[in-house]
BABABA-994952 format. One record per residue: residue number from 1; residue in one letter; chain; y, x, z of N, C-alpha, C, O in turn. Coordinates in steps of 0.1 Angstrom, whole numbers. Layout:
<rs>
n, res, chain, n.c2, n.c1, n.c3, ca.c2, ca.c1, ca.c3, c.c2, c.c1, c.c3, o.c2, o.c1, o.c3
NUM, A, A, Y, X, Z, Y, X, Z, Y, X, Z, Y, X, Z;
...
</rs>
This chain:
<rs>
n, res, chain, n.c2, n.c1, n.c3, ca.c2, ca.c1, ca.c3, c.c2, c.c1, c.c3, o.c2, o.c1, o.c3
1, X, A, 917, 1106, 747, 925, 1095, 753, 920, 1093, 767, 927, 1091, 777;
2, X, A, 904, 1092, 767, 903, 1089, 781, 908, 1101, 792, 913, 1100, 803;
3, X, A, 905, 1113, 783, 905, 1124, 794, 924, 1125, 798, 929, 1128, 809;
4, X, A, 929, 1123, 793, 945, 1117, 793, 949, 1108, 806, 959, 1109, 813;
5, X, A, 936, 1095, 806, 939, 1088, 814, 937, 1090, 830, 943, 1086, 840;
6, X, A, 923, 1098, 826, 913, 1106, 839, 927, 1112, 844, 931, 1107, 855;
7, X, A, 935, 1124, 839, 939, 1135, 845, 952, 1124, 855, 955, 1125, 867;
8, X, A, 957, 1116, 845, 970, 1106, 850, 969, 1096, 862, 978, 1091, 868;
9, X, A, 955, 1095, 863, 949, 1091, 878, 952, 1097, 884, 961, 1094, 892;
10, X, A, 944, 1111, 884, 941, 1116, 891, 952, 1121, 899, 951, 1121, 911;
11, X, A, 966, 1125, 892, 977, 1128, 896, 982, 1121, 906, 987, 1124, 917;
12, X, A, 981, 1109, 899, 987, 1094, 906, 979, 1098, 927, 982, 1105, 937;
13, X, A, 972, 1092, 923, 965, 1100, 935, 963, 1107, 945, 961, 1106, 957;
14, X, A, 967, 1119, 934, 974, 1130, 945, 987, 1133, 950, 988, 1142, 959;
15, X, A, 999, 1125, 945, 1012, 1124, 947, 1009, 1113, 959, 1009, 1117, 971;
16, X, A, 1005, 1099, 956, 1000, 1091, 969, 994, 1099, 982, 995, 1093, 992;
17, X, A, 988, 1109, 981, 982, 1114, 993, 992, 1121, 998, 994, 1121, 1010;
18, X, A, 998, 1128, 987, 1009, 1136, 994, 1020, 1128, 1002, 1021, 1131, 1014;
19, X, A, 1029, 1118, 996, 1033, 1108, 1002, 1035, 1103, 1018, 1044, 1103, 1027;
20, X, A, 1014, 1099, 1015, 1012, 1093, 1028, 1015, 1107, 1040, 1023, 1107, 1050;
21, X, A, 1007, 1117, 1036, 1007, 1128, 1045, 1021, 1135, 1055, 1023, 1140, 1065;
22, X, A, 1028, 1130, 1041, 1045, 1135, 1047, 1052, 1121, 1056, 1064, 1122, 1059;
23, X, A, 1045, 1112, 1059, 1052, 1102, 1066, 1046, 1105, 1082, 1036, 1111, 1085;
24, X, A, 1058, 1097, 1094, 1054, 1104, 1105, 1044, 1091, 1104, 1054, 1085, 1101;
25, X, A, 1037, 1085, 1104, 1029, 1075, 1105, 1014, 1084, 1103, 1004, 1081, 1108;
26, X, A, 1015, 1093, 1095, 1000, 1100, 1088, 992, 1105, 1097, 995, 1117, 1093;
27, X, A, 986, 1107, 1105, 973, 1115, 1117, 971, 1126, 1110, 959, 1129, 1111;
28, X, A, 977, 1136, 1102, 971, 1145, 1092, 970, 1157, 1108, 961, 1166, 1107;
29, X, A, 978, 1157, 1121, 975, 1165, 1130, 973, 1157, 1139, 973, 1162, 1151;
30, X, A, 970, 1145, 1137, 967, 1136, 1152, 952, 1142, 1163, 948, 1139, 1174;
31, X, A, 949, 1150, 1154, 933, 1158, 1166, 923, 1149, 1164, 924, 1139, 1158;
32, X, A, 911, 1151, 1170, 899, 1145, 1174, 900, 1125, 1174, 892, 1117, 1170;
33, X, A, 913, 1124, 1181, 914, 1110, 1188, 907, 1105, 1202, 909, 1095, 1209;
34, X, A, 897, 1115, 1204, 891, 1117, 1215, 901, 1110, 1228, 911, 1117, 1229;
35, X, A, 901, 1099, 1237, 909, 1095, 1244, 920, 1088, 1243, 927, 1083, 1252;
36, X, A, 922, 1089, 1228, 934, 1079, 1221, 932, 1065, 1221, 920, 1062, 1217;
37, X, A, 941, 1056, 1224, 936, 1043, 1229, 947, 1037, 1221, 959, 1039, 1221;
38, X, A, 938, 1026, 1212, 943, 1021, 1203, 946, 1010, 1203, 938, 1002, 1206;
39, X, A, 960, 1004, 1197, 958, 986, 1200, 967, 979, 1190, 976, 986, 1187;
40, X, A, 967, 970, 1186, 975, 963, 1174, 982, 954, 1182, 978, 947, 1191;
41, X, A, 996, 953, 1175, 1007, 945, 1182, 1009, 938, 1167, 1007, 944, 1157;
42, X, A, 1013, 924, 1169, 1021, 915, 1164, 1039, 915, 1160, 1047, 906, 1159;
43, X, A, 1040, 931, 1158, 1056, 931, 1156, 1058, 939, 1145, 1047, 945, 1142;
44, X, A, 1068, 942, 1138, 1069, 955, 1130, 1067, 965, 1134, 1067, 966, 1146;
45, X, A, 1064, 977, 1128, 1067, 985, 1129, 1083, 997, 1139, 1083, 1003, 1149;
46, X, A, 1091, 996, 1133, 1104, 994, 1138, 1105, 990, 1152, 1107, 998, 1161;
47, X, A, 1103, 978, 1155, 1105, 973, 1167, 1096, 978, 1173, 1101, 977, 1184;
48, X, A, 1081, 984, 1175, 1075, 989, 1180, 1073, 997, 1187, 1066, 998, 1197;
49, X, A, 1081, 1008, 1178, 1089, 1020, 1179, 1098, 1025, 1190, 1098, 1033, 1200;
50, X, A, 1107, 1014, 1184, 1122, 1012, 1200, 1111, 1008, 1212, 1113, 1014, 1222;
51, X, A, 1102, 999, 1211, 1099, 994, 1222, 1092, 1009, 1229, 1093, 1012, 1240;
52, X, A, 1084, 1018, 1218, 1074, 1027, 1226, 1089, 1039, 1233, 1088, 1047, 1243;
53, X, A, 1096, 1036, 1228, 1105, 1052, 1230, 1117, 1041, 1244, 1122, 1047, 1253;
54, X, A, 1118, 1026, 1244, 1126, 1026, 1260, 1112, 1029, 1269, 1113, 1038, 1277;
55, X, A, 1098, 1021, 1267, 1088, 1022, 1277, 1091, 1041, 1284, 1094, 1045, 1296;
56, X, A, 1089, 1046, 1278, 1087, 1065, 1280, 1101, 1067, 1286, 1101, 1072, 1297;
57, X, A, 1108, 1065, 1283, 1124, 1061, 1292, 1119, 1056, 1307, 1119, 1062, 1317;
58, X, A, 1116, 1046, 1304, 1114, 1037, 1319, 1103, 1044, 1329, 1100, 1040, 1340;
59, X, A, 1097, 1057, 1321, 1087, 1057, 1325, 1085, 1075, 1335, 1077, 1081, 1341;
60, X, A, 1100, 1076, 1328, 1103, 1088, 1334, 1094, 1100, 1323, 1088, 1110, 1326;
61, X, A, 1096, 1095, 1312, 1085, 1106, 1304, 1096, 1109, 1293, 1099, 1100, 1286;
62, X, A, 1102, 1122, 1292, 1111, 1127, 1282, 1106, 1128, 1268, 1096, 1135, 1266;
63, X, A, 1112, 1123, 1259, 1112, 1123, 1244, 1113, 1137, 1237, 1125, 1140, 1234;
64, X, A, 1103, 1147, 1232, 1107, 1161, 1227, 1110, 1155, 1213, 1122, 1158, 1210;
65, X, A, 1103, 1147, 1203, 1098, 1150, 1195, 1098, 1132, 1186, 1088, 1126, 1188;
66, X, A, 1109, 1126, 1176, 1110, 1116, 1174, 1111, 1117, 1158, 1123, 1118, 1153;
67, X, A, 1097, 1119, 1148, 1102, 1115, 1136, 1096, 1096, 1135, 1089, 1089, 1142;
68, X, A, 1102, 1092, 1123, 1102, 1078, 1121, 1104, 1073, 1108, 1112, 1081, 1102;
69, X, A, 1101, 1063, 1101, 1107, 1056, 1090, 1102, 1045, 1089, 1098, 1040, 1099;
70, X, A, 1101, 1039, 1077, 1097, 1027, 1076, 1081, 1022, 1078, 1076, 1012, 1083;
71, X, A, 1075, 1035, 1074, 1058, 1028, 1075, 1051, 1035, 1092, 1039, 1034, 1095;
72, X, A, 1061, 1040, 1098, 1058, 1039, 1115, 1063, 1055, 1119, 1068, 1062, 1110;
73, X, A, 1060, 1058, 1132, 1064, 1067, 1137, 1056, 1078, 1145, 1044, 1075, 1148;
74, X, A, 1061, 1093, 1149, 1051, 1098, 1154, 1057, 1104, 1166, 1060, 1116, 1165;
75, X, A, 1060, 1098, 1178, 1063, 1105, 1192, 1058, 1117, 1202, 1051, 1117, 1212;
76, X, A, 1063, 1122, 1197, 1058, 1132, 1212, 1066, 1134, 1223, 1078, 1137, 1222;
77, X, A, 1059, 1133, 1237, 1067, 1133, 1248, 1060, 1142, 1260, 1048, 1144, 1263;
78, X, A, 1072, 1145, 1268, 1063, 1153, 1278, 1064, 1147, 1296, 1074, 1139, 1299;
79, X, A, 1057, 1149, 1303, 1056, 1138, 1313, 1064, 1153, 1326, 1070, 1163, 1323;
80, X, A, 1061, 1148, 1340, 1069, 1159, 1348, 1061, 1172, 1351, 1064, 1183, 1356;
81, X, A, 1044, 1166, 1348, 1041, 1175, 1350, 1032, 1187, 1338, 1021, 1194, 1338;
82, X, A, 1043, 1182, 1328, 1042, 1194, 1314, 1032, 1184, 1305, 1032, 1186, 1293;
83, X, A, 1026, 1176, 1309, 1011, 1174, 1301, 1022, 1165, 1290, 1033, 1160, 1293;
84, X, A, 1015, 1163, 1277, 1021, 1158, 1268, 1016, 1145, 1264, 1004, 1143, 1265;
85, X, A, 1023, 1134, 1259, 1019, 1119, 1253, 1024, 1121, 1242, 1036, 1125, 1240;
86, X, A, 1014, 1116, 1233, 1018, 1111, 1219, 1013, 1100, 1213, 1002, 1097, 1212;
87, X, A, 1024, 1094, 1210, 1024, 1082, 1202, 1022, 1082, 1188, 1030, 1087, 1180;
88, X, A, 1011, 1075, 1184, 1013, 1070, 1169, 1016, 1060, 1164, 1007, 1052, 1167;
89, X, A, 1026, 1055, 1156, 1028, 1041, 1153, 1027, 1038, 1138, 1034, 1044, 1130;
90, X, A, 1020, 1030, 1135, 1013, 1025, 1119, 1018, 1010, 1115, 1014, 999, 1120;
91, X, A, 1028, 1011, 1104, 1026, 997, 1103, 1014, 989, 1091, 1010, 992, 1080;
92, X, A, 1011, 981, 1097, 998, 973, 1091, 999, 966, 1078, 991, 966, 1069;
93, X, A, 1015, 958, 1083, 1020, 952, 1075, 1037, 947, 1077, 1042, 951, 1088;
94, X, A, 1043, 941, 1070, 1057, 937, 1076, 1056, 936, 1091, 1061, 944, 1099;
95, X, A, 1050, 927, 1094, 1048, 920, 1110, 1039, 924, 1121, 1038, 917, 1131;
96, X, A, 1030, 937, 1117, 1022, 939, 1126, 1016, 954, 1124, 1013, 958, 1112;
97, X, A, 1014, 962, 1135, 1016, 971, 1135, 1002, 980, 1144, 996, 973, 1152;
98, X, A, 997, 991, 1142, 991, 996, 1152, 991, 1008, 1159, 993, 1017, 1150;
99, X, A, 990, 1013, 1170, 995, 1023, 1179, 981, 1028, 1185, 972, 1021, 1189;
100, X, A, 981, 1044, 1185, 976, 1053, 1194, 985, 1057, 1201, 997, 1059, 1198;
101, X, A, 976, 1059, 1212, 986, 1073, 1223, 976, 1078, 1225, 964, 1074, 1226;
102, X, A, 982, 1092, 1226, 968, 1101, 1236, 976, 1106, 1248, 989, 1107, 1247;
103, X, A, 969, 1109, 1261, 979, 1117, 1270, 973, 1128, 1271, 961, 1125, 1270;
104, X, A, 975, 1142, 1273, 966, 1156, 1276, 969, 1151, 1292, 979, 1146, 1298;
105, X, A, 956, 1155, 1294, 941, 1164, 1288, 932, 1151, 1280, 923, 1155, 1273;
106, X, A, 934, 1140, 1281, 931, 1130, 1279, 929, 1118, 1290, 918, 1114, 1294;
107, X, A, 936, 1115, 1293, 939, 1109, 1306, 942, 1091, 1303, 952, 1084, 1305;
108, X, A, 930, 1087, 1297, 932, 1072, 1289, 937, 1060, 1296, 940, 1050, 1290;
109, X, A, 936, 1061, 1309, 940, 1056, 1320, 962, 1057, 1319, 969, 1047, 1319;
110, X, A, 965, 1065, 1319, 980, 1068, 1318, 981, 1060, 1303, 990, 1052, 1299;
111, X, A, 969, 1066, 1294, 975, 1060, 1278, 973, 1043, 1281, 983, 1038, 1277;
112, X, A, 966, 1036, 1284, 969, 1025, 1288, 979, 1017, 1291, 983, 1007, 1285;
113, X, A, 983, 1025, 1309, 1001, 1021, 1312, 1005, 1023, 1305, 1013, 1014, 1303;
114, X, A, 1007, 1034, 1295, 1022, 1035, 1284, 1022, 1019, 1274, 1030, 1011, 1270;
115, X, A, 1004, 1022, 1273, 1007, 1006, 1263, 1015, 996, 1271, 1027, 994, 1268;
116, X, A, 1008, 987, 1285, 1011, 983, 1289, 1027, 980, 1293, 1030, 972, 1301;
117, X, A, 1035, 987, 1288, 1050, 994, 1293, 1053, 989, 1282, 1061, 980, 1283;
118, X, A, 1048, 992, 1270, 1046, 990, 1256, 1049, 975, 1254, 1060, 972, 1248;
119, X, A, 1041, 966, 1257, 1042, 954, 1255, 1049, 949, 1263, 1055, 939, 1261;
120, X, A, 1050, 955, 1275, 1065, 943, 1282, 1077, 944, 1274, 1084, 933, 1272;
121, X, A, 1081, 956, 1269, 1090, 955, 1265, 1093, 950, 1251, 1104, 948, 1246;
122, X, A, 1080, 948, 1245, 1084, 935, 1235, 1077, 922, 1235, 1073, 916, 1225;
123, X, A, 1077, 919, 1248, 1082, 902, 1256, 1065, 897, 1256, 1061, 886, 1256;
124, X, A, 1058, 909, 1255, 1040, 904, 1255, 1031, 908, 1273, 1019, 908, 1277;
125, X, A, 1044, 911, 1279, 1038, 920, 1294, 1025, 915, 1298, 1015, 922, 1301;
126, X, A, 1027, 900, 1298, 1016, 893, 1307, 1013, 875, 1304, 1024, 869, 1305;
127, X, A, 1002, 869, 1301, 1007, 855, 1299, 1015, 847, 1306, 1015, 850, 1318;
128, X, A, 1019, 840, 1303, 1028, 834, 1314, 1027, 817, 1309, 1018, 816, 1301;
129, X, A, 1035, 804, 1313, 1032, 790, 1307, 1042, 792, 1305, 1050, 800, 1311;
130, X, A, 1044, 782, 1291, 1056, 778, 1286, 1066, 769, 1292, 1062, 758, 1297;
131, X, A, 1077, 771, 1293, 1087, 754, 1297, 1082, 745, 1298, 1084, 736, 1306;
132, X, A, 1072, 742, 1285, 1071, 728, 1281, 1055, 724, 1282, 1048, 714, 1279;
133, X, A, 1054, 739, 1288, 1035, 739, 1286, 1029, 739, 1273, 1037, 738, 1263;
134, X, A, 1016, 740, 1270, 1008, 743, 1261, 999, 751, 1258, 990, 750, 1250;
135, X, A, 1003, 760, 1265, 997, 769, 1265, 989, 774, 1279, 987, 785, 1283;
136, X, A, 987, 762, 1285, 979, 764, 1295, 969, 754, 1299, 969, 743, 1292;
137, X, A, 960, 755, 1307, 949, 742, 1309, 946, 745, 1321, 947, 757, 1324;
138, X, A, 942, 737, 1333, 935, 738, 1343, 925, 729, 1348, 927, 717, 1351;
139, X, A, 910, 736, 1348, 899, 728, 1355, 894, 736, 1367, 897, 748, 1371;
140, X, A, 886, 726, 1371, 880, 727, 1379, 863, 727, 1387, 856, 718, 1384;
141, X, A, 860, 734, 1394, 846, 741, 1391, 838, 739, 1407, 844, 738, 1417;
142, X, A, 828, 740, 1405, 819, 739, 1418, 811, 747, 1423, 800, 746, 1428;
143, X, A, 820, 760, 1421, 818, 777, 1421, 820, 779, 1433, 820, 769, 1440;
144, X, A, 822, 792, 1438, 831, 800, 1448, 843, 807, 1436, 846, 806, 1424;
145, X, A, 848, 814, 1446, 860, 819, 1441, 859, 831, 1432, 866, 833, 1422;
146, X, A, 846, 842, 1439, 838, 853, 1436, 832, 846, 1421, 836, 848, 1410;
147, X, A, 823, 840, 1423, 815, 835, 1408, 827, 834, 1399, 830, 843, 1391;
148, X, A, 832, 825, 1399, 847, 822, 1389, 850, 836, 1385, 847, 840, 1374;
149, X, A, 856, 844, 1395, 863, 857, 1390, 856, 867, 1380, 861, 874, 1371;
150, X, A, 846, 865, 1384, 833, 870, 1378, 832, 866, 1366, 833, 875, 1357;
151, X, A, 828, 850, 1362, 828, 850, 1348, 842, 846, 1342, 843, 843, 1330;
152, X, A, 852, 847, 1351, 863, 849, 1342, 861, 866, 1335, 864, 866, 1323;
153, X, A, 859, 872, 1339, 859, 887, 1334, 849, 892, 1323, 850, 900, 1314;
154, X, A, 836, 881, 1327, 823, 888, 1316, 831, 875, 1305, 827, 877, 1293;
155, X, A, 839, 864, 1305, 842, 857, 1293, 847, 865, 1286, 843, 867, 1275;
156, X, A, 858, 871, 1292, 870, 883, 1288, 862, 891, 1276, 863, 892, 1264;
157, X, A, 855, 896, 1282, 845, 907, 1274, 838, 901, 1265, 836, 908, 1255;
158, X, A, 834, 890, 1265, 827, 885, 1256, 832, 883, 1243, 827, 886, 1232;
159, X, A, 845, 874, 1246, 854, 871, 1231, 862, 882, 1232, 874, 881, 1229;
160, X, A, 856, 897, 1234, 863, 911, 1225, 875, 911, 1234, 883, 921, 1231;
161, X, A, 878, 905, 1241, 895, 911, 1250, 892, 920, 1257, 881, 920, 1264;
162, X, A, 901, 931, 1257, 899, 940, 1268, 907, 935, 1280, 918, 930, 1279;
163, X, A, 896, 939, 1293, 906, 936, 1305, 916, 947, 1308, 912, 959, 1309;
164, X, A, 930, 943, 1310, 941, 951, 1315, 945, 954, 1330, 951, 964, 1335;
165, X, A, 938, 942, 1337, 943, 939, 1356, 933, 928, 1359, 930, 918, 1352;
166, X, A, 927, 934, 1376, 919, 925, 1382, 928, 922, 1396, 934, 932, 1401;
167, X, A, 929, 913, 1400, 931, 908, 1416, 921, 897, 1422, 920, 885, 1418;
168, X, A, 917, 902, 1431, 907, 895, 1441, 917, 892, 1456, 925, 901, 1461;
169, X, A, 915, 881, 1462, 918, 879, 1475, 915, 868, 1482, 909, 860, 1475;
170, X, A, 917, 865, 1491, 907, 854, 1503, 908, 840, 1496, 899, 832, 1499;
171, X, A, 920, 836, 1486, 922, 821, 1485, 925, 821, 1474, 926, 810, 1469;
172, X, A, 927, 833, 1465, 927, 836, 1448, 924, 844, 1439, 921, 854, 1445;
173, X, A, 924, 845, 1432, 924, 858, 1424, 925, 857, 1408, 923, 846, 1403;
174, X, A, 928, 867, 1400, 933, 869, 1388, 927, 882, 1377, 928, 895, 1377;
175, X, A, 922, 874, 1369, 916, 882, 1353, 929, 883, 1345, 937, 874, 1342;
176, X, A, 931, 896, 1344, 947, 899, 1326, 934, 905, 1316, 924, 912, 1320;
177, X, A, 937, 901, 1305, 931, 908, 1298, 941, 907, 1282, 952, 902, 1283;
178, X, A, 936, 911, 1267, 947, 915, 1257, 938, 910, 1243, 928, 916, 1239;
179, X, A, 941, 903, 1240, 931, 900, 1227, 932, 910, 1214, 942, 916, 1215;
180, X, A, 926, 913, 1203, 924, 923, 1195, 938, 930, 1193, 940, 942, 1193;
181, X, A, 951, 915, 1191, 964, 920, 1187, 973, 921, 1197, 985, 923, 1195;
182, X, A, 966, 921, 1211, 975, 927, 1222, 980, 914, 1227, 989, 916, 1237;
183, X, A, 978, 899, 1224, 981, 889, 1232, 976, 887, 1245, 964, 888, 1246;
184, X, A, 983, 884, 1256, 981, 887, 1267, 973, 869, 1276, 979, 858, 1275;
185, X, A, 964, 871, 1280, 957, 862, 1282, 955, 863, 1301, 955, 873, 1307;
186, X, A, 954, 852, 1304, 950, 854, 1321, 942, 837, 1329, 945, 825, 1329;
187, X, A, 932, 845, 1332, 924, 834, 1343, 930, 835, 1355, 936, 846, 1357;
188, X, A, 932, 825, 1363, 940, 825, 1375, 928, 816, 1384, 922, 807, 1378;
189, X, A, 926, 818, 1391, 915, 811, 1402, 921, 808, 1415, 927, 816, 1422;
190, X, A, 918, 794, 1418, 924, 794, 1433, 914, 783, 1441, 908, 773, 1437;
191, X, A, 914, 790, 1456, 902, 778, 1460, 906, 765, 1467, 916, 762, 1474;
192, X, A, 900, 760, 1463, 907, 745, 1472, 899, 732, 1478, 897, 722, 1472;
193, X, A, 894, 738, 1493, 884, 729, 1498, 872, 739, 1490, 872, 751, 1488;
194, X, A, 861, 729, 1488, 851, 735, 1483, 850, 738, 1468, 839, 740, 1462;
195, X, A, 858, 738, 1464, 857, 736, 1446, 869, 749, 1439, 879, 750, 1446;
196, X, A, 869, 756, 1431, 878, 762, 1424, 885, 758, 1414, 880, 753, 1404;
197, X, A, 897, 760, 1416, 902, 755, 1401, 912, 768, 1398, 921, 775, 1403;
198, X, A, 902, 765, 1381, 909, 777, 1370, 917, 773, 1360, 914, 764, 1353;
199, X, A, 930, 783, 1360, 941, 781, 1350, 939, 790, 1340, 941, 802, 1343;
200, X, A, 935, 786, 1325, 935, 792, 1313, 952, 796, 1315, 959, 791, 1324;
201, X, A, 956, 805, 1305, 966, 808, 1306, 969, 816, 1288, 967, 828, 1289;
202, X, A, 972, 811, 1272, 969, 819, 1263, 987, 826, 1262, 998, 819, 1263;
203, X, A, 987, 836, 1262, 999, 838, 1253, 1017, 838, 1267, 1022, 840, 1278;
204, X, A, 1019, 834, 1253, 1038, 830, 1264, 1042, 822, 1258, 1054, 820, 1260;
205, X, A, 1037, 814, 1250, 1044, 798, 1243, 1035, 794, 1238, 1024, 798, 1235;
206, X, A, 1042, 778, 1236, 1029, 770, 1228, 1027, 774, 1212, 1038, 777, 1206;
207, X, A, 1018, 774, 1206, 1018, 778, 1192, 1004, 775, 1188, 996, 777, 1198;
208, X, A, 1000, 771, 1178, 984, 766, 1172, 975, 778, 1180, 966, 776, 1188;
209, X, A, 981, 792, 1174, 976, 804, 1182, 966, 801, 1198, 954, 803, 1202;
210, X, A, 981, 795, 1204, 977, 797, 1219, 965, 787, 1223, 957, 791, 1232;
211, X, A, 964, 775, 1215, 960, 762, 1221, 946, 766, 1215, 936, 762, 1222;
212, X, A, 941, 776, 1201, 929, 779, 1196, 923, 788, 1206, 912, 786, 1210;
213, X, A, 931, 798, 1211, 925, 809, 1224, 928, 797, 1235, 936, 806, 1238;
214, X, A, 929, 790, 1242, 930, 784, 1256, 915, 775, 1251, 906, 777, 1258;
215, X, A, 914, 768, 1242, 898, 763, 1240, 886, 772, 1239, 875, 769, 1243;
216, X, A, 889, 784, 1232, 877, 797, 1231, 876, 801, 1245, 866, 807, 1248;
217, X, A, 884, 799, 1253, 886, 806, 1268, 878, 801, 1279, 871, 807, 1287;
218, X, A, 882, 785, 1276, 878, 776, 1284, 864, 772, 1285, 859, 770, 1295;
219, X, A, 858, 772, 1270, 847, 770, 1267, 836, 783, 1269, 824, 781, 1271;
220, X, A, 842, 796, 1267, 831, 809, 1269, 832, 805, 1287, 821, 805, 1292;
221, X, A, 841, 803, 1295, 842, 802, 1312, 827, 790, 1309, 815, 793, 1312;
222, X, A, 830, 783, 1306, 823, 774, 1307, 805, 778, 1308, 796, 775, 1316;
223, X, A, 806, 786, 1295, 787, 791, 1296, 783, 804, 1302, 771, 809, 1303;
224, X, A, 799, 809, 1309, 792, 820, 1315, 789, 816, 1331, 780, 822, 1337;
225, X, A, 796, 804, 1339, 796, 800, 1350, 785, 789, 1350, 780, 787, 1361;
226, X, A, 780, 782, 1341, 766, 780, 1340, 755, 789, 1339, 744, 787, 1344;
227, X, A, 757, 797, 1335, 745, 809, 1332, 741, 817, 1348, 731, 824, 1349;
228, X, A, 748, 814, 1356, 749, 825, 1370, 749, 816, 1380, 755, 806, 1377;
229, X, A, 744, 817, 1394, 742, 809, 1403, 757, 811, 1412, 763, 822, 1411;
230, X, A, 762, 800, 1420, 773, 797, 1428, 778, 805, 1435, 788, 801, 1441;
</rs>
């Protein structure tokens, strides 16, 4: 009886492997990953999808190659000058999803922009404040504009966001960075007289979400611009 049960596993098992392997979601030829840049969105699967295949549209990068279903997708595309991008799309769960691209030769800089292309087009491009606010805070600091920018960036890194965009200039400047699930976050610095004032910025609307990341934000600025001289 047991060996009955062992073999009925085991089967089980191997039909599940098989399964997963035949879905375009499976990496069964995804390569090394070497330069594949990976990032988790807050959407389905599905919508992920549409969003990665208009970005490559917008992007002037032709579509060879589009299998898809329910548990995500696997794109291949070729750019103008032959080199190829592929997308992988995973869904996580109903609502959230995760994505490789690789570009040949490996070019993780381009796999980036595609993300970034990625998320604008499902409404995550860049933080921005709400109508009604909430999702934003502004203090103010007895920095220069340089110190601020600065530990706006080592905050970034600290609470695990990767940075996406830096701007520096004589009377402002600006930290983008993407929290684990690709929420788009931004320090804004502006000088005024002798003092800086910085705009938390979580997300694109108010939501418990935003207001938990605009205090984690506010408070890592906080011990990194103490930590470092003016």
């Amino acid at each position: 009886m047991q060996n009955h049960l062992a073999l009925a596993g085991l089967l089980a098992l191997l039909a599940a492997c098989s399964s997963e392997g035949g879905s375009p979601s499976s990496k069964s030829d995804w390569g090394t990953g070497l330069n594949t840049v990976d990032r988790k969105y807050p959407k389905p699967a599905a919508q992920v999808h549409d969003a990665a295949v208009t970005a490559l549209g917008k992007l002037d990068i032709k579509v060879d190659k589009d299998r898809h279903d329910a548990m995500g997708s696997e794109i291949v595309a070729e750019r103008a000058d032959k080199s190829k991008v592929m997308i992988n799309v995973r869904a996580l769960d109903e609502k959230s999803s995760q994505v490789g691209i690789r570009v040949e030769p490996g070019d993780a800089q381009m796999a980036k922009m595609v993300h970034e292309k990625i998320a604008e087009e499902l409404g995550m491009g860049a933080a921005k404040g709400a109508p009604l606010g909430g999702n934003t805070e502004d203090r103010t600091y007895d920095s220069s504009l340089k110190a601020c920018a600065d530990a706006a960036e080592r905050s970034a890194k600290s609470l695990g966001y990767t940075v996406t965009g830096k701007e520096s200039h004589d009377t402002w400047a600006q930290v983008d960075a993407r929290t684990a699930d690709s929420t788009p976050v931004r320090f804004r610095m502006d000088r005024t007289d002798d003092r800086t004032r910085v705009t938390f910025t979580a997300g694109t609307g108010k939501s418990e979400d935003s207001k938990t990341m605009l205090t984690r934000m506010r408070d890592e600025f906080k011990r990194q611009i103490a930590g470092h001289a003016k």
